[in-house]
N, C-alpha and C positions, 0 to 999 in steps of 0.2 A: 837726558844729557843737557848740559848746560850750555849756550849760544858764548862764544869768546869773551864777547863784551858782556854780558853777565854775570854776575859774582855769583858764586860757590858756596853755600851758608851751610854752616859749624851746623847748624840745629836740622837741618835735612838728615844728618847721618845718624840723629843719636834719637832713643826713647823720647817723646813729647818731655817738656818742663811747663809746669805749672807752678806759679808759686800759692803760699797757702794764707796769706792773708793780702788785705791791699796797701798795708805798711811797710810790705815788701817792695824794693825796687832791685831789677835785675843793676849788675855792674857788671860790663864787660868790657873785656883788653881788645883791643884792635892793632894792628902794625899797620900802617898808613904811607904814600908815599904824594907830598903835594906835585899836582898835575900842571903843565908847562901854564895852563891858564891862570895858576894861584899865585900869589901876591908874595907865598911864601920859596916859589920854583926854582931859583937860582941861591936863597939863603939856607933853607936847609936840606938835609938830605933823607929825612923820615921820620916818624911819630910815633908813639905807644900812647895810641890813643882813649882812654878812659871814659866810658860812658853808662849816664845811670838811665836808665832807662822806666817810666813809668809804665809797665804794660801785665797783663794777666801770664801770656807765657813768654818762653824764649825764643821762640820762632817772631814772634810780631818784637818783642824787644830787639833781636839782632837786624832784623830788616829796617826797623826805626834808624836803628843807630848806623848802618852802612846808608840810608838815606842820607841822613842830616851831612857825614860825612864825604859826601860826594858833594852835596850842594854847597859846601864849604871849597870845594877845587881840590881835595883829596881821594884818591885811592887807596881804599883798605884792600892788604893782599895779604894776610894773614892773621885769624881767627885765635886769640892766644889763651883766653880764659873767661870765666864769667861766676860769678858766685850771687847770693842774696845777700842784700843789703837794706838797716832800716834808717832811722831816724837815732838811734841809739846806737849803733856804730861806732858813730862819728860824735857822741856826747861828753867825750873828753877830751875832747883835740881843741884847742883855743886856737883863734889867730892869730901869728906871728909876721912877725916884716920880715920873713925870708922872702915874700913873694910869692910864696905856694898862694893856690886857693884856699878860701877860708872851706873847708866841706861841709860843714852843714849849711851855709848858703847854697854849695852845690847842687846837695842834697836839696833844700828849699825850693831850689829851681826846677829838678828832676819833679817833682810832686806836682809841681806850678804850670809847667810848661810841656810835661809828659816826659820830656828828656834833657841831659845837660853832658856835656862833652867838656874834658879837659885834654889840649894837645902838651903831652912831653914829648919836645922837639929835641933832634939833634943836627948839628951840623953837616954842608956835604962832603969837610974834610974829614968827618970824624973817621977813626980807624978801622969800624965796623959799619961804614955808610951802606953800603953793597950787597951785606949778609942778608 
């Protein structure tokens, strides 16, 4: 059983993931909520947070990735998806000036760094802040 303050991980319940080469990088969806200590606690009201994670399986990928996301002053409270992802993916996507991240920098970083986090925030008026 898991202690209150300890998070609850997606990859406990399910068959091991391995993935099958190292040009593989896990991506996985996070729901997030920044904590009264984060910079972001009064402007937004929650995240779908993206993360690529450079790791063999999904167990050390999801742990990585709800680290990194705590040490940022968020709470992830719901585990939403994860698939494989390579360098080729993202080989046609150009960057544009909407703002998004460029992803294969993402990606770049994920390789470089072990892992790379992109927060999509929404506001605490938003309509479904709460859900």
């Amino acid at each position: 059983m898991t202690a209150p303050d300890q998070p609850a991980y997606y990859s406990d319940r399910i068959d091991p993931v391995s993935r099958s080469s190292p040009q593989q990088l896990f991506l996985l969806m996070l729901e997030a909520k920044p904590q009264p200590d984060s910079d972001e606690y009064r402007e937004v009201g929650g995240a779908y947070v993206n993360c690529w994670v450079d790791a063999d399986d999904l167990r050390t990928a999801e742990r990585r990735a709800v680290a990194l996301i705590l040490e940022e002053g968020w709470k992830p409270y719901r585990f939403e998806s994860w698939h494989f992802v390579t360098r080729e993916t993202y080989a046609d996507q150009e960057p544009d000036d909407s703002g998004e991240p460029d992803m294969q920098e993402v990606v770049d970083e994920a390789f470089a760094d072990g892992v790379a986090l992109v927060f999509n925030t929404w506001g605490v008026d938003a309509p479904d802040a709460d859900d």
